[in-house]
Every structure is written in structure tokens, then in C-alpha cells.
N, C-alpha and C positions, 0 to 999 in steps of 0.2 A: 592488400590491407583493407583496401576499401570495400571488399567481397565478405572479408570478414568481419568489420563494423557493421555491414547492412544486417547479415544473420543474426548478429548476436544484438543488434537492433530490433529484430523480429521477434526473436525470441526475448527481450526484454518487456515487447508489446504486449505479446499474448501473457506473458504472466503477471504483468500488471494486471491488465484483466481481470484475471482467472481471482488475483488477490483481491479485488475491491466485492468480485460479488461473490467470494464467499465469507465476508465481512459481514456482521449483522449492523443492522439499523440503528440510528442512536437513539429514537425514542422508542420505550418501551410499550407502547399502548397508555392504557388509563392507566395500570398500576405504577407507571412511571413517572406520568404525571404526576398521580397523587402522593407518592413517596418522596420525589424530587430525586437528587443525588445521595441520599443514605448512603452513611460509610458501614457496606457491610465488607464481611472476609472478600469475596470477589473483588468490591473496589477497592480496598487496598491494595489487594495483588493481583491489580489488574497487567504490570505490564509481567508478570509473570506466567498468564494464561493462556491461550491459544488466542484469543484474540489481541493481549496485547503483544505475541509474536505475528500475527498477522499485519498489526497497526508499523509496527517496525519495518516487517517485508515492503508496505505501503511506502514506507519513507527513503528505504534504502534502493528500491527498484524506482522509484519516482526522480528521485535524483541522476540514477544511473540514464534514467530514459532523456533526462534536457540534457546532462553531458554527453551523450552519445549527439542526440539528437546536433548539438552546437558543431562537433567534432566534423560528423556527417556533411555539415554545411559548412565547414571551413573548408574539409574535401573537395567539396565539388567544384568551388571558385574557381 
């Protein structure tokens, strides 16, 4: 069991990873500045887009990684 929590421990590591940088930036240079938050079609359906499916992968592999991470360490006690 605990051979198998470390792996899919690993494998939760790297893909966090992998999720945050291929994430874009939250400020968008000067034109983002200057625009601010305008509700255009993309921000409305932001969590509908590739990035707010990536923003989700972020939050659901994030979570997965502290309860692993807790699990891991109640193991080893």
C-alpha cells in the first residue's frame, strides 16, 4: 500500500508541475493593465476554456497532493 501511495504521490508531483507552467500569467503586460478586468466573451467563459480547465486540474491535483502528502505521513509513524 505504501509502495503504491509513494508512486501515485510522484506521479501527482510531476503533474502538478507540468499544470502550473503551462498555465499563463495573470498579468497581461500594458494592455492588461490598461484594460483592467473587461468582461469580454473569454472572461465570461473563462472557466469554460483551456485555461479555466487547467485552473481546476490546479485545484483538484493540489488537494490530491496535501492528502496524499498527510496519508504518506500518518504511514510512516
Amino acid at each position: 500500500m505504501n509502495t503504491f501511495l509513494t508512486i501515485l504521490y510522484v506521479i501527482d508531483c510531476l503533474a502538478l508541475i507540468v499544470i502550473v507552467l503551462l498555465q499563463e500569467g495573470k498579468s497581461a503586460g500594458l494592455s492588461g493593465s490598461i484594460s483592467g478586468a473587461a468582461e469580454t466573451y473569454w472572461g465570461k467563459n473563462k472557466g469554460r476554456s483551456v485555461e479555466g480547465k487547467l485552473e481546476k486540474a490546479t485545484v483538484v491535483l493540489a488537494v490530491m497532493f496535501i492528502v496524499l502528502s498527510l496519508i504518506l505521513s500518518y504511514i510512516a509513524k
